[in-house]
N, C-alpha and C positions, 0 to 999 in steps of 0.2 A: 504494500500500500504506500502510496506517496505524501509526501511532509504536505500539510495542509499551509496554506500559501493566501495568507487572510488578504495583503494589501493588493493583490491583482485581481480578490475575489472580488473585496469591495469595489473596487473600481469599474470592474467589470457590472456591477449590481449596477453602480451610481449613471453607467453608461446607460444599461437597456431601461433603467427606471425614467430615464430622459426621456430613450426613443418611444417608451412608449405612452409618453408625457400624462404621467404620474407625479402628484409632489412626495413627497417620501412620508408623508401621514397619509395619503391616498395607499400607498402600497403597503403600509403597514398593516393599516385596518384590514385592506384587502386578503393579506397573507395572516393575519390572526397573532400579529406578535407585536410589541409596542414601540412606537414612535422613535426613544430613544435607543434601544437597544437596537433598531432596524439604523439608525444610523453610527453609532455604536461600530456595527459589522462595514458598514461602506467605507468608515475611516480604517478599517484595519485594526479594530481594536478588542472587538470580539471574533470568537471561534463557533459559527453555527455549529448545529448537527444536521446530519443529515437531515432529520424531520422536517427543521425548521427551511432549509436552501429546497427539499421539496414544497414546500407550503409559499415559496418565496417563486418557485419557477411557477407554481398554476397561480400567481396573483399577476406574473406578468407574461403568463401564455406564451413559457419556452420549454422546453426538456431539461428537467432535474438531472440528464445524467451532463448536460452542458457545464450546470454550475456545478456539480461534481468534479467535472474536470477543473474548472476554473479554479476550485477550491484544494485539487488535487487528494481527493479524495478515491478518482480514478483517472488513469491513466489513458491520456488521447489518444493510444492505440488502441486501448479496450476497444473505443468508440467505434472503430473502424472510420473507413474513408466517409466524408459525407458531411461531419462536424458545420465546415464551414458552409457550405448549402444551406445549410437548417438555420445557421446561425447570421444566414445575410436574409434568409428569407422573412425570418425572424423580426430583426432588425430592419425591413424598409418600410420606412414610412408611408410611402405612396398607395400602401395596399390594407384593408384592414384587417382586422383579427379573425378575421372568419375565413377571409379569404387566404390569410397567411395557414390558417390550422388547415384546410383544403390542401393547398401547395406540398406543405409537409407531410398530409397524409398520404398523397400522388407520390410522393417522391419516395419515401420508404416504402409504399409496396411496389414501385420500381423496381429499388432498389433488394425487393424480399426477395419480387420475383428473379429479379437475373442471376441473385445465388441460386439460388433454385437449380436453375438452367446451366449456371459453370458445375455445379457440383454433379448435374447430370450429365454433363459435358465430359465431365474428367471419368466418367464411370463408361461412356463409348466406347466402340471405336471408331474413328474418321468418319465413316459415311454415315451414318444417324445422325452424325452434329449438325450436321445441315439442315436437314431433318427438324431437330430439335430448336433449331437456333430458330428458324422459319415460322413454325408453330408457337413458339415464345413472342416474335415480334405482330404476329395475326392478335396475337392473346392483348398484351400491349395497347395495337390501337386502337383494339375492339372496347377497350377500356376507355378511348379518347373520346372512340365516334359516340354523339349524340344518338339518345336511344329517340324509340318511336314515338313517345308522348312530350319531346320537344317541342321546342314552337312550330307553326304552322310553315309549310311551306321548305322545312329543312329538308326534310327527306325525297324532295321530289327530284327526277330528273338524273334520279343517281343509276351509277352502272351495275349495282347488285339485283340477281335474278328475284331477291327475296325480296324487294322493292313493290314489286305488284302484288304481292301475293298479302302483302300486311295491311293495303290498303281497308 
């Protein structure tokens, strides 16, 4: 386990509690712990627990295992690759909170599924991967395309035979 690492946690708090403009009594109340001790932890002066850096990520709608890292409680390989995706998605302002929990849920089962697919991959030989890789990317966009209770007018005009038949 790695040395817990308060002054880059705080900072890191005092960052996303900006982006996602929060006054630090807004995100206190919101996370269930008080005022001073939530800034206490931004200055680098207290040592959360776990509990509390969970109760502190669903107040400002990031992944606990983020501030984990930050906190060094786990280690940014644990996380695997992706950390930073989640953590820009996270962080843009331009988009809101719903729309960012969307984004990140798309992106980790992307990301579930294509282990999936290399771990089936490695268990091949050669010519199924293709196969498999194929199958994988149909699955993917079939995730993308709009279904049939869409708005009006999306589905028309399209080149699949199942087009006429759903009408």
């Amino acid at each position: 386990m790695a040395s817990l690492n308060v002054g880059t946690l705080g900072e890191y708090l005092r960052e996303q509690r900006r982006n996602a403009q929060l006054s630090l009594r807004q995100l206190a109340d919101a996370a269930g712990v008080s005022n001073p001790y939530l800034s206490q932890i931004e200055r680098g002066l207290r040592k959360p627990s776990a509990e509390i850096l969970q109760q502190l990520a669903r107040a400002l709608r990031i992944s606990a295992e983020t501030l984990y890292v930050q906190a060094g409680i786990l280690d940014e390989r644990d996380q695997g690759d992706g950390m930073e995706v989640r953590t820009a998605i996270l962080a843009d302002t331009a988009i809101n909170e719903k729309q960012k929990q969307v984004l990140v849920q798309i992106y980790e089962s992307f990301r579930k599924e294509n282990a999936a697919v290399e771990e089936a991959l490695d268990e091949q030989p050669a010519a199924p991967r293709e196969h498999a890789a194929k199958k994988a990317a149909k699955k993917a966009v079939a995730v993308l395309k709009p279904n049939a209770s869409g708005p009006a007018g999306q589905g028309s005009g399209g080149g699949g035979g199942d087009a006429a038949a759903a009408g």
